[in-house]
N, C-alpha and C positions, 0 to 999 in steps of 0.2 A: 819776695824772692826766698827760695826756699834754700837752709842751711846746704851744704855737702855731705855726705855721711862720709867719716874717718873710721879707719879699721882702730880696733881695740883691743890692745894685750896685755895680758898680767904677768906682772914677774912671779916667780916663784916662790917668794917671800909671800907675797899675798895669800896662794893660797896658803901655804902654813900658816897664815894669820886666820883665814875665813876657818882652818881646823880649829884653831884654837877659839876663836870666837863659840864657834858651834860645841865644841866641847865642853867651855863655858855656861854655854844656856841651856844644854841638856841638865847639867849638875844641879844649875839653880831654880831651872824654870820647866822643866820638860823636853822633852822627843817633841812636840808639837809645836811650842813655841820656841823652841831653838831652831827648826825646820821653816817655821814662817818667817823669824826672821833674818836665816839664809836666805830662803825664796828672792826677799825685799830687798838685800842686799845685791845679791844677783841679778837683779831685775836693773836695779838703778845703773848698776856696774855697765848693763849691757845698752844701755839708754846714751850712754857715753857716746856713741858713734856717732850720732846727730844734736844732743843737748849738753856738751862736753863746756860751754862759756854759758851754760845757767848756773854755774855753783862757782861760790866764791872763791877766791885768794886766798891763800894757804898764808893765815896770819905770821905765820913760823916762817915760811919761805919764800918770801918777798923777791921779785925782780919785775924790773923797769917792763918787761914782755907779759906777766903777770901769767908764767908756763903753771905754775905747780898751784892746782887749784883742791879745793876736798868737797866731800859728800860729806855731810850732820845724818848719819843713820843713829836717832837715840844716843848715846854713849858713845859713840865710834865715829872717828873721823877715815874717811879710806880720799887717802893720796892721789892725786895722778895728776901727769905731765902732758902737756899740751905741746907735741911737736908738729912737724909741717907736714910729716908724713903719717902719725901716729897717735893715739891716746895711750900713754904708757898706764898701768892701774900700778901706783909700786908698791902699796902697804893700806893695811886695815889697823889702826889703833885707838885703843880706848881712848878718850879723850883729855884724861887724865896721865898720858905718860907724859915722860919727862918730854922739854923742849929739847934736849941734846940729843935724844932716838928719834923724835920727829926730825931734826933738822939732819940727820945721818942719812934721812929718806935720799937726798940731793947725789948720793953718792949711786945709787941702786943701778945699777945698768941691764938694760934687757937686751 
């Protein structure tokens, strides 16, 4: 039996995160590889709509429904909520930020 495909939205945080990410890996790595790894970003982001419970539990944000799951792209963890109607995408963070701006994701409302 084949999954459902769920619509997918990003709050607007995210993309200020995906700028900042990108603006990031222009500085350290290039126009080409800050671009490829938007590309992959986006790619996985949009893959949400049908494979949204292949990526795990958001260690940080734990509940009984196991809603707030993440994506591992390299360094960066990108957030997102699993509703009935929805894949919410709420934030892209390096995976070293704090756990109190990870766990602030729970607030984000789109």
């Amino acid at each position: 039996m084949e999954k459902r495909k769920i619509q997918v939205v990003r709050s607007t945080i995210f993309y200020q995160d995906i700028q900042k990410i990108f603006d990031y890996g222009v500085e350290t790595f290039g126009i080409n590889s800050a671009d490829a790894f938007i590309e992959d970003l986006i790619y996985r982001v949009e893959c949400l709509s049908y494979q949204y419970e292949m990526h795990p539990e958001c260690r940080f944000l734990t509940t009984p429904q196991r809603i707030y799951r993440n994506i591992i792209l390299g360094s960066y963890l990108i957030i997102y909520r699993i509703t009935s109607k929805k894949i919410e995408v709420l934030r892209a963070f390096h995976s070293h930020s704090s756990i109190t701006k990870i766990r602030e994701t729970k607030s984000i409302k789109i």
